[in-house]
C-alpha positions, 0 to 999 in steps of 0.5 A: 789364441792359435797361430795355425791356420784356419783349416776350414778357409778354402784357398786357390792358386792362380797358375800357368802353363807356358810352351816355350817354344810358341811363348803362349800360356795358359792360365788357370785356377784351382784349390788342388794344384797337384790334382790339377796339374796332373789332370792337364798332363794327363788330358795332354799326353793322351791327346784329349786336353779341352784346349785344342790349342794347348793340345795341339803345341803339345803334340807338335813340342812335346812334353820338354816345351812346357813349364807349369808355375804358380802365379799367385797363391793362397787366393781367398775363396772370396775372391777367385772368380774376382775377375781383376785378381786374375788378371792383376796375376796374369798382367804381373807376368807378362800375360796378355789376357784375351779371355775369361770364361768359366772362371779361367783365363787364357791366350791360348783362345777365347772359344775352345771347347772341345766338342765330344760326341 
C-alpha cells in the first residue's frame, strides 16, 4: 500500500478576502486557489468584479487594503456545497454570514450580481 495521496480525490478550499479598511470579507470556494485568486485580482483591478461591493471598496482603498487567506482546505469534493462546512469555516474566523448563493457565502451582499448587457 501506497501513502501518497489519491490523485484522482477533488479538494476544495474555503477562502476569504478581507478589506482592511471596511472590516468586511468575502468568502468563497474553490478546487484552484491560484486560478481563483488571480481571476478576483484580475475582475477587481479592471473594474468589473460580479461583486459590486467588493468592487466598489476596491477602488475607494485599492489594492493594499486587502488581504486574501485560506480558511480551511482540503474539503472533500463530497462535502463543499455542505452548507454548515462553509459557514462552520466562516464563524471560526469571525465571520458573520448573511448569504449562500451559488455555492458561496459572503457579508459583502445577499443580492449582486452584476448585471451585463
Amino acid at each position: 500500500m501506497s501513502d501518497a495521496p489519491d490523485i484522482t480525490t477533488k479538494n476544495y478550499c474555503i477562502y476569504r478576502i478581507t478589506c482592511f479598511r471596511t472590516g468586511k470579507v468575502y468568502v468563497g470556494q474553490t478546487m484552484s486557489l491560484h486560478i481563483r485568486q488571480n481571476q478576483h485580482w484580475w475582475h477587481l483591478k479592471r473594474g468589473v468584479h460580479p461583486n459590486l461591493h467588493l468592487q466598489s471598496a476596491y477602488k475607494q482603498y485599492g489594492r493594499s487594503a486587502f488581504y486574501f487567506e485560506v480558511l480551511e482546505n482540503d474539503i472533500p469534493e463530497s462535502k463543499i456545497n455542505d452548507y454548515p462546512t462553509l459557514v462552520a469555516a466562516a464563524k471560526a474566523y469571525g465571520i458573520t454570514v448573511t448569504g449562500l448563493k451559488n455555492r458561496m457565502a459572503k457579508e459583502y451582499t445577499d443580492n449582486d450580481t452584476r448585471r451585463r448587457k
